[in-house]
One Martini backbone bead per residue (centre of mass of N, CA, C, O) as a GRO file, in nm:
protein
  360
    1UNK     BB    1   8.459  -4.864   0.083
    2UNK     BB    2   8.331  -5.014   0.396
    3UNK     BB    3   8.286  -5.333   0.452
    4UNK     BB    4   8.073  -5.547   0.533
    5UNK     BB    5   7.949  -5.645   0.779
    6UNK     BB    6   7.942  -5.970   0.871
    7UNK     BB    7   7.797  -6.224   1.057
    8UNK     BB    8   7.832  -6.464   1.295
    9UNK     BB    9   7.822  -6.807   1.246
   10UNK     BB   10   7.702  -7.098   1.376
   11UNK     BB   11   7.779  -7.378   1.439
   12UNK     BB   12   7.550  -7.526   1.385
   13UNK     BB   13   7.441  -7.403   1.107
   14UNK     BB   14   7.731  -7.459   0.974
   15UNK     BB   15   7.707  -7.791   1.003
   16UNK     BB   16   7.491  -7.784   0.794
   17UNK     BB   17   7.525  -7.668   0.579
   18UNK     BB   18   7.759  -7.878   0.491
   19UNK     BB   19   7.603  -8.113   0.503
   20UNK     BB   20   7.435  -8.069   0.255
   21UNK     BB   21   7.623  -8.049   0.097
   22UNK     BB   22   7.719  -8.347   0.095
   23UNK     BB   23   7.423  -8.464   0.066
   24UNK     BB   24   7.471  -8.359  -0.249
   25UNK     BB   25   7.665  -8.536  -0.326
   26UNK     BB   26   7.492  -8.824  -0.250
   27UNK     BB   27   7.339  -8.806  -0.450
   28UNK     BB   28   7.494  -8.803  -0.707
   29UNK     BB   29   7.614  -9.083  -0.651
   30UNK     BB   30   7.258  -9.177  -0.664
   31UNK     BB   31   7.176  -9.020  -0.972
   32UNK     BB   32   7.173  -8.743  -0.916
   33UNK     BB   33   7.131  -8.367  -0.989
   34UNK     BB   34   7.230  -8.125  -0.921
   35UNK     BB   35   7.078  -7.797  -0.866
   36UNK     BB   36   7.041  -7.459  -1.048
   37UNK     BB   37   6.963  -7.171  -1.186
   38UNK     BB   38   7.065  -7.266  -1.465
   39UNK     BB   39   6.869  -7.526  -1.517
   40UNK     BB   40   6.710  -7.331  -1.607
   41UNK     BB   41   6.579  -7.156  -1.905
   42UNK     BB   42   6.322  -7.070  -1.826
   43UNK     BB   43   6.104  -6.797  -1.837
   44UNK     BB   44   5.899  -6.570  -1.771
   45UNK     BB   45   5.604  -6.746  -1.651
   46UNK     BB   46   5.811  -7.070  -1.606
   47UNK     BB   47   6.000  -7.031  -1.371
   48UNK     BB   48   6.114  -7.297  -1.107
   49UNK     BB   49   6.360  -7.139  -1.072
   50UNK     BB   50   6.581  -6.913  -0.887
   51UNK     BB   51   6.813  -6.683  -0.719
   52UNK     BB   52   6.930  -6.555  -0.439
   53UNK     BB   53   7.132  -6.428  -0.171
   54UNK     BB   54   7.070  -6.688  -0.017
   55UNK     BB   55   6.972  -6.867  -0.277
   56UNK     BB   56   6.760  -7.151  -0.382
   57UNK     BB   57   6.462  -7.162  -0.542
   58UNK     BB   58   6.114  -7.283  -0.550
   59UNK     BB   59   5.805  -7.294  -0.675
   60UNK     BB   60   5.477  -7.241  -0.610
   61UNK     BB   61   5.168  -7.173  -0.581
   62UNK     BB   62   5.224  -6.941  -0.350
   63UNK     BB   63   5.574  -6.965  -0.370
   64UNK     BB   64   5.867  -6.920  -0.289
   65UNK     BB   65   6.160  -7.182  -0.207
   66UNK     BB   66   6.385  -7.289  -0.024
   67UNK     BB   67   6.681  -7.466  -0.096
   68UNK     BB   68   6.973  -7.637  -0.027
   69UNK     BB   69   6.926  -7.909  -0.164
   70UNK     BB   70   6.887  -7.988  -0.525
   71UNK     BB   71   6.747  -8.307  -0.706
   72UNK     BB   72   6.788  -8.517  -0.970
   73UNK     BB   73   6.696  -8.757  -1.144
   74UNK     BB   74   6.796  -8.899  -1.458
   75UNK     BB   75   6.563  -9.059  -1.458
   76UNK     BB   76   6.243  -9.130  -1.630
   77UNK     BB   77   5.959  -9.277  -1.530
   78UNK     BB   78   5.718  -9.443  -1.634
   79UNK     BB   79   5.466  -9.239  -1.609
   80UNK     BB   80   5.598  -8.994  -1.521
   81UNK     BB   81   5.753  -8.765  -1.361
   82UNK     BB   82   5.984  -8.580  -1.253
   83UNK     BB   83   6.250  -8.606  -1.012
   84UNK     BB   84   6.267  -8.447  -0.677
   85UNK     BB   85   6.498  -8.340  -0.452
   86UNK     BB   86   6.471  -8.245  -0.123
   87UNK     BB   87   6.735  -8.114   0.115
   88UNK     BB   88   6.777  -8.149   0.480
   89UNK     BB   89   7.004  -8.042   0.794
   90UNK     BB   90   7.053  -8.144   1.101
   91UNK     BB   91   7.301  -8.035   1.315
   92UNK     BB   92   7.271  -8.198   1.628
   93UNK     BB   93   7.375  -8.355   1.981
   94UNK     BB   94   7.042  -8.361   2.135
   95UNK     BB   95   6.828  -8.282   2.008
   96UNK     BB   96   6.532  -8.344   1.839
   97UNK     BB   97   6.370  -8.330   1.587
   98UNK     BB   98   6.103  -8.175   1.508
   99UNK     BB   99   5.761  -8.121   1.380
  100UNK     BB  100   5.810  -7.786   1.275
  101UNK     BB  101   6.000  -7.921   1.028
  102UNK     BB  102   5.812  -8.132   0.889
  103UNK     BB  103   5.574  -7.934   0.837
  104UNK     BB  104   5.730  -7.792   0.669
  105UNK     BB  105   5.817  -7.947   0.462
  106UNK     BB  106   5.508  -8.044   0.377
  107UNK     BB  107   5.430  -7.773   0.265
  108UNK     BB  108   5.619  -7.713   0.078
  109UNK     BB  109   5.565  -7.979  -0.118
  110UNK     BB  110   5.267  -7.914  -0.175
  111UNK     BB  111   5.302  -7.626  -0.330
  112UNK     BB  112   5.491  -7.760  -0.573
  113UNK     BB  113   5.278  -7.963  -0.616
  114UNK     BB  114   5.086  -7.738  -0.664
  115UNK     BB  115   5.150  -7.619  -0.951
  116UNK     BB  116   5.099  -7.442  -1.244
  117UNK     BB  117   5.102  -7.549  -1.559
  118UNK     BB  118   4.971  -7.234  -1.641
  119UNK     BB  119   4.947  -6.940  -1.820
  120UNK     BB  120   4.663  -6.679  -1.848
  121UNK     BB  121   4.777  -6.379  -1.813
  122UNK     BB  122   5.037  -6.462  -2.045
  123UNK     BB  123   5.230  -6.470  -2.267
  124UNK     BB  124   5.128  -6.733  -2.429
  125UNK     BB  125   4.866  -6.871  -2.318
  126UNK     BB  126   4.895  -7.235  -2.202
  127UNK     BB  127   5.164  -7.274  -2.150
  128UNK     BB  128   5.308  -7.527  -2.052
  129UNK     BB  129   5.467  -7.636  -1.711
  130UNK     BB  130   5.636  -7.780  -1.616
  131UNK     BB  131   5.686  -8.065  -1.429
  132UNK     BB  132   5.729  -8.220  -1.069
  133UNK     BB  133   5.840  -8.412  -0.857
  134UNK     BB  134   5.849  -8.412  -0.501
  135UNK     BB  135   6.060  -8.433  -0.235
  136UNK     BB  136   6.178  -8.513   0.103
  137UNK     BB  137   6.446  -8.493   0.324
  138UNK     BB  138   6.562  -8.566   0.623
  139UNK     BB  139   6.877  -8.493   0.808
  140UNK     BB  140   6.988  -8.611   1.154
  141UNK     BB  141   7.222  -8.647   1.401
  142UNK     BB  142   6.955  -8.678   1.651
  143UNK     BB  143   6.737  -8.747   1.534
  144UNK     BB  144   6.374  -8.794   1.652
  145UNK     BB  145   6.061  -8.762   1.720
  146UNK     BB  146   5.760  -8.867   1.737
  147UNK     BB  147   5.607  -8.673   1.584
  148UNK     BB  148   5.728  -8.626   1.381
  149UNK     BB  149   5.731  -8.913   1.254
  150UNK     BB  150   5.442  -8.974   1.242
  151UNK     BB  151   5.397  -8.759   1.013
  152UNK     BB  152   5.639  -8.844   0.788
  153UNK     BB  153   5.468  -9.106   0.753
  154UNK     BB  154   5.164  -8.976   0.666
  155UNK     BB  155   5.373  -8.765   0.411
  156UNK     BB  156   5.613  -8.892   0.298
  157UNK     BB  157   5.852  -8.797   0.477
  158UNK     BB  158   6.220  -8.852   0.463
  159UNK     BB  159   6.401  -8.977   0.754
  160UNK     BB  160   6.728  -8.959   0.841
  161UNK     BB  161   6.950  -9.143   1.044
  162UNK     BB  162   7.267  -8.998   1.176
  163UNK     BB  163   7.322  -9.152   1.505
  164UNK     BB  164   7.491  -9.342   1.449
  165UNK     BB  165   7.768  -9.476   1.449
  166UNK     BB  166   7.834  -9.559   1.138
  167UNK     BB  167   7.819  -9.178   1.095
  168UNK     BB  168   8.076  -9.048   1.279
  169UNK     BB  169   8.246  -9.000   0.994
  170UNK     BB  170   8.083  -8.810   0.909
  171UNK     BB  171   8.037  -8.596   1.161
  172UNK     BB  172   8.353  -8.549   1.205
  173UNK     BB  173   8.416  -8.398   0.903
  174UNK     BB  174   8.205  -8.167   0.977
  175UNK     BB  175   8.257  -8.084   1.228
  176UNK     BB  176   8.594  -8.005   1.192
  177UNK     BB  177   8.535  -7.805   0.964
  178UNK     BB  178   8.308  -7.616   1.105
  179UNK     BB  179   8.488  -7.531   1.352
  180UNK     BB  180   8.759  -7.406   1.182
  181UNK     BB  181   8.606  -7.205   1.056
  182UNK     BB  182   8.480  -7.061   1.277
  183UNK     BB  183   8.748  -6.981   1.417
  184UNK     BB  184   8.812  -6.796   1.134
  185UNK     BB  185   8.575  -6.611   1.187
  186UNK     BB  186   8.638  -6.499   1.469
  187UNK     BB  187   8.942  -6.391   1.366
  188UNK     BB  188   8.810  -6.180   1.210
  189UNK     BB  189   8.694  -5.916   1.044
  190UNK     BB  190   8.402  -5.889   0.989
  191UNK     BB  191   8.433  -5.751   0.692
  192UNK     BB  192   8.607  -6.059   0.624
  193UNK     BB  193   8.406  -6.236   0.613
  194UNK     BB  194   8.238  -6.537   0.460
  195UNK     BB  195   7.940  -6.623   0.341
  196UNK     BB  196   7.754  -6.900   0.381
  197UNK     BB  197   7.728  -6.910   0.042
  198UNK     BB  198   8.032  -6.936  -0.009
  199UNK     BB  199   8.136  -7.169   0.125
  200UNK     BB  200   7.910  -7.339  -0.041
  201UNK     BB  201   8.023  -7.260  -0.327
  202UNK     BB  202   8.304  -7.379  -0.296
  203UNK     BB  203   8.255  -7.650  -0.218
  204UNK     BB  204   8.120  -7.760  -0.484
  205UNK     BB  205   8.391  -7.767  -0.660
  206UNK     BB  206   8.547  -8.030  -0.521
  207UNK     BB  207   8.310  -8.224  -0.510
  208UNK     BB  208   8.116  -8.130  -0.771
  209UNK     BB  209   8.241  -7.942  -1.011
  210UNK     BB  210   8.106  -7.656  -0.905
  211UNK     BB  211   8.222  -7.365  -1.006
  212UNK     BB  212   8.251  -7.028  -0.908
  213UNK     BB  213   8.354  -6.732  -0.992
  214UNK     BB  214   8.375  -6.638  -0.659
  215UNK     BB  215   8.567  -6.865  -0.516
  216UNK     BB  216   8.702  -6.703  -0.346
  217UNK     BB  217   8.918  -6.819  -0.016
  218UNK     BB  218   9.070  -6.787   0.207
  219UNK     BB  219   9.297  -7.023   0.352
  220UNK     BB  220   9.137  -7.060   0.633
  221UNK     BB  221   8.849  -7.141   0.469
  222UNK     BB  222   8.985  -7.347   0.206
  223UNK     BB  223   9.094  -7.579   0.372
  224UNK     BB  224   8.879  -7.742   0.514
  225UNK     BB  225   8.734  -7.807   0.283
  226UNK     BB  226   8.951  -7.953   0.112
  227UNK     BB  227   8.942  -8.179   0.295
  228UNK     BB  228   8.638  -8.252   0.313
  229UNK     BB  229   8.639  -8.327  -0.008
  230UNK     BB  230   8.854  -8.536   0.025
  231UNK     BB  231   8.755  -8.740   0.187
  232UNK     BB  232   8.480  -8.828   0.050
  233UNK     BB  233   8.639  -8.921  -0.196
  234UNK     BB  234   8.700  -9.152   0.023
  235UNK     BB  235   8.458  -9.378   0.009
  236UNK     BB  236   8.622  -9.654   0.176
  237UNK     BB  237   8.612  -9.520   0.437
  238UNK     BB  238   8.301  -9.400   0.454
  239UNK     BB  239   8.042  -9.522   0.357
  240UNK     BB  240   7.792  -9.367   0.171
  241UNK     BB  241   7.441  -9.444   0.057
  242UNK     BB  242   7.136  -9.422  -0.119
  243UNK     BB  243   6.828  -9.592  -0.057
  244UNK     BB  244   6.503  -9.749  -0.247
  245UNK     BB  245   6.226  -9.835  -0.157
  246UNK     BB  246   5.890  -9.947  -0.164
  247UNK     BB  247   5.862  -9.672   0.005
  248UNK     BB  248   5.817  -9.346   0.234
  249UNK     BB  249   6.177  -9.378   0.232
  250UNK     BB  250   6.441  -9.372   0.310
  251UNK     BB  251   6.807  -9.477   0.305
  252UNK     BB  252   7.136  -9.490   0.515
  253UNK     BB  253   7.417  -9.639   0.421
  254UNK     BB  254   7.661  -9.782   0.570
  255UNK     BB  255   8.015  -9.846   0.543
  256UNK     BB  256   8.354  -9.910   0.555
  257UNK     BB  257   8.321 -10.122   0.243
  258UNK     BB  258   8.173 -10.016  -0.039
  259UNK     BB  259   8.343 -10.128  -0.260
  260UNK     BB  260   8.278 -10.418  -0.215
  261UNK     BB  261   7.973 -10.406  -0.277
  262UNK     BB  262   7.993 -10.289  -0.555
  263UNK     BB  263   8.191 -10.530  -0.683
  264UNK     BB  264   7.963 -10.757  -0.609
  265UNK     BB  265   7.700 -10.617  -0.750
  266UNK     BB  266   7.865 -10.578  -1.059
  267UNK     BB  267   7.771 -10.918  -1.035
  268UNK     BB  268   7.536 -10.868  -0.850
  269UNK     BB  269   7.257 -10.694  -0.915
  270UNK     BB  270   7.092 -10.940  -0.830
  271UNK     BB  271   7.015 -10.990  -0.455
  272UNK     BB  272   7.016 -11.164  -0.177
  273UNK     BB  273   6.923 -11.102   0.169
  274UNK     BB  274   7.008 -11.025   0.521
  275UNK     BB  275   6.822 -10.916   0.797
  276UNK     BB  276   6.977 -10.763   1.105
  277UNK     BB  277   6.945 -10.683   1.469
  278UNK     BB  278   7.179 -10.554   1.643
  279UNK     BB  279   7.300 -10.654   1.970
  280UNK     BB  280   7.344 -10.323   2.039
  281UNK     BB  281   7.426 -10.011   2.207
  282UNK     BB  282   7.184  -9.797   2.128
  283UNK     BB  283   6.930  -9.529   2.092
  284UNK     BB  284   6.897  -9.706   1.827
  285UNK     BB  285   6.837  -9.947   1.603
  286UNK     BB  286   7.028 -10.158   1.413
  287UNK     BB  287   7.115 -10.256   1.081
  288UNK     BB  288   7.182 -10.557   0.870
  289UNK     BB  289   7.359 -10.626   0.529
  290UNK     BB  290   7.359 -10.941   0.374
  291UNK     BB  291   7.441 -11.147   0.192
  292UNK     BB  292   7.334 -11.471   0.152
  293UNK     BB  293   7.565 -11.620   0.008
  294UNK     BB  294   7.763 -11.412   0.089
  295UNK     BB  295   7.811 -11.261   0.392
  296UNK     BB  296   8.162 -11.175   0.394
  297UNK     BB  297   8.202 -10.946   0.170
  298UNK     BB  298   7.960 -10.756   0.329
  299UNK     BB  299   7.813 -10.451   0.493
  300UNK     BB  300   7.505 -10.295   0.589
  301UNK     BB  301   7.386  -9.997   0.736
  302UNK     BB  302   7.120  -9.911   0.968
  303UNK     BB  303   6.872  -9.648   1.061
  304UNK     BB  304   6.552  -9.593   1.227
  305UNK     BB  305   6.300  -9.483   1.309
  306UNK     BB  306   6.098  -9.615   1.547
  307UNK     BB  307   5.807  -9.566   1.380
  308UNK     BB  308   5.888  -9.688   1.131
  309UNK     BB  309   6.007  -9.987   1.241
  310UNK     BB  310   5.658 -10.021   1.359
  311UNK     BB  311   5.555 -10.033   1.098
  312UNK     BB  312   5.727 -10.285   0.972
  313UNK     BB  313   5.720 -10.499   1.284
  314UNK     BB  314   5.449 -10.539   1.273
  315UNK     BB  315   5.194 -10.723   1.323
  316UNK     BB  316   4.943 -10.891   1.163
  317UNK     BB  317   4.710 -10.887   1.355
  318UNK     BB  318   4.426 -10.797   1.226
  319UNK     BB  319   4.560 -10.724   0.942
  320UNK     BB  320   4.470 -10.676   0.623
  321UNK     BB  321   4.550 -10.826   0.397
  322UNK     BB  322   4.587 -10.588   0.181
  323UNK     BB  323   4.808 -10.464   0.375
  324UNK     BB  324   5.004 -10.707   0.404
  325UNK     BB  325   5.085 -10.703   0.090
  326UNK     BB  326   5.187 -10.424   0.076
  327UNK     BB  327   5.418 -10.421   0.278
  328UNK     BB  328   5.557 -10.656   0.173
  329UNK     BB  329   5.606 -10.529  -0.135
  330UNK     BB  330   5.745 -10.323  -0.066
  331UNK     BB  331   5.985 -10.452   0.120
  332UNK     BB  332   6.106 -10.666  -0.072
  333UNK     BB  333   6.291 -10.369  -0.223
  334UNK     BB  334   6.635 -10.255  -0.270
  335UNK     BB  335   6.752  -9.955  -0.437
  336UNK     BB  336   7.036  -9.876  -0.607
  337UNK     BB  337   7.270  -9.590  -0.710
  338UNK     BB  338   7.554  -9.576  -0.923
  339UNK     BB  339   7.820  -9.387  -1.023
  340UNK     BB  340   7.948  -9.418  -1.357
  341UNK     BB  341   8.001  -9.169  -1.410
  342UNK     BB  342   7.748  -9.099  -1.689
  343UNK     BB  343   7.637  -9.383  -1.514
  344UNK     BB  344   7.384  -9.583  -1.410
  345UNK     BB  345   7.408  -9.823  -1.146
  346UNK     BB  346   7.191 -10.095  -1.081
  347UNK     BB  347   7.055 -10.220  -0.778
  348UNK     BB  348   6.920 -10.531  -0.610
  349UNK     BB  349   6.760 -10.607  -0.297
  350UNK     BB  350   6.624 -10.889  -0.181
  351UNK     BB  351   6.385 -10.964   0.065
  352UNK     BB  352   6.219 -11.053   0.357
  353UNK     BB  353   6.036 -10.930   0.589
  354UNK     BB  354   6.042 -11.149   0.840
  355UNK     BB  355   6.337 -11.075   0.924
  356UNK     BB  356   6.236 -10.777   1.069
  357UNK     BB  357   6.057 -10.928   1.293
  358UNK     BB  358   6.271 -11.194   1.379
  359UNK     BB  359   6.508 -11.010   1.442
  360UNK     BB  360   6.786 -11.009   1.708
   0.00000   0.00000   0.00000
């Protein structure tokens, strides 16, 4: 029989793929578990993952939706339900991430969290179906538009902008490693190219420790994989964790030297910092983050989306007590996860919300 043709994938949508994977990889650095419809184990109709030829699927009360990377955090917070990270990624050059976008994330996380807890016309009826809190943030390396932000603020859609120069040495990783292979898929025959759940269930394994039983993978686009997943793993180079504010997104932090961080964190677990708005030309302003106390140990960059930011740095006039109690109070820790083996260890960063008015 002869093989099947597949379709030549683009460079963009192939550089979003790699992007997701590292993306799942730093869930895991930062206390998630990556999961597969293996980590489901119950049957149908009590069944919330399992996988098709495209990937990952998860139930929602109308359908069943596609997930590229699908994180659960390993601890689960007292009187809530298990938290699952759902995770989107977009590798633009220019365009930035619009609305249907963000509305379409919206719409997926709605309908998985009002999943049905029982199921009443199948054998054993009544017997509850776990639940989950899900969440979802999208990842873009070119920003977002006005509208996008506006909505994702509304519904507590977490975006992280990829676009500052902090995270050049992420985009250049995925990048190159992306060009390189859409290179040898477009010089292979039709027929002998390897669909893109391949490359992703490949990288997965140097990467996440999770080898598919049929991992093989001509050397030409073995090898750019397997570069891509050495270099992230050597993350003193690279310096990116995922922080979470007691707000309604994340934040991606960049460090040059992330182990500073880490071992001054793990002898100062909990520590003030300051915070301030880097005076540098870039398409949207820069924070750094650094110790109160030593200040010259270590530097953490993040950037906000514009609309997040004014959020943030809004005047208090006018606005009543109980607002700013609250802003003040979300925004006035900020918690990090990393893992030391199969151990989370946590770290609070604990700032004044007035540096982030004050602060240019």
């Amino acid at each position: 029989m002869a093989p099947v043709a597949v379709k030549l994938i683009g460079k963009g949508p192939l550089r979003g793929y790699l992007l997701e994977e590292v993306l799942a990889w730093l869930l895991r650095s930062s206390g998630f578990e990556v999961l597969t419809a293996d980590d489901d184990k119950d049957k149908e109709p009590w069944k919330v993952l399992k996988e098709d030829k495209n990937g990952l699927l998860v139930r929602g009360r109308g359908a069943w939706h596609q997930v590229d990377a699908l994180g659960q955090f390993r601890y689960v917070p007292p009187f809530s339900l298990p938290v699952r990270l759902f995770v989107e990624a977009k590798y633009l050059t220019s365009t930035r991430v619009g609305l249907p976008t963000v509305r379409n994330g919206h719409g997926v996380i709605h309908d998985v969290n009002e999943g049905e807890t029982t199921t009443l016309t199948a054998a054993g009826a009544g017997r509850p179906r776990t639940r989950y809190r899900y969440n979802y943030a999208i990842f873009s390396t070119s920003g977002f538009s006005k509208e996008a932000q506006d909505y994702a603020l509304a519904h507590q859609i977490s975006l992280i902008d990829l676009s500052a120069p902090d995270f050049a040495v992420l985009r250049n990783l995925v990048r190159i490693a992306a060009d390189t292979i859409h290179a040898a898929l477009e010089a292979a025959p039709a027929g002998e190219r390897p669909k893109a759940h391949q490359l992703r269930a490949y990288l997965r394994g140097p990467l996440l420790d999770m080898y598919a039983e049929d991992g093989y993978l001509p050397d030409q686009f073995r090898e750019p994989l397997d570069e891509l997943a050495q270099a992230l793993h050597s993350r003193s180079t690279l310096g990116l964790v995922l922080a979470f504010p007691a707000a309604p997104f994340v934040l991606g932090l960049a460090s040059n030297d992330l182990y500073g961080f880490v071992n001054y964190a793990r002898e100062h677990p909990t520590h003030a910092v300051r915070v301030r708005r880097l005076p540098q030309s870039a398409s949207h302003p820069v924070w750094e983050l650094r110790s109160a106390e030593h200040p010259d140990v270590y530097a953490l960059r993040f950037s906000l989306p514009e609309r997040v930011e004014s959020w943030i740095i809004e005047q208090d006039e006018g606005m009543p007590s109980r607002t700013r109690y609250v802003k003040r109070s979300m925004l006035s820790t900020m918690t990090l996860y990393w893992m030391d083996g199969e151990h989370a260890q946590t770290f609070q960063l604990r700032y004044e919300t007035g540096e982030l008015r004050l602060a240019g």
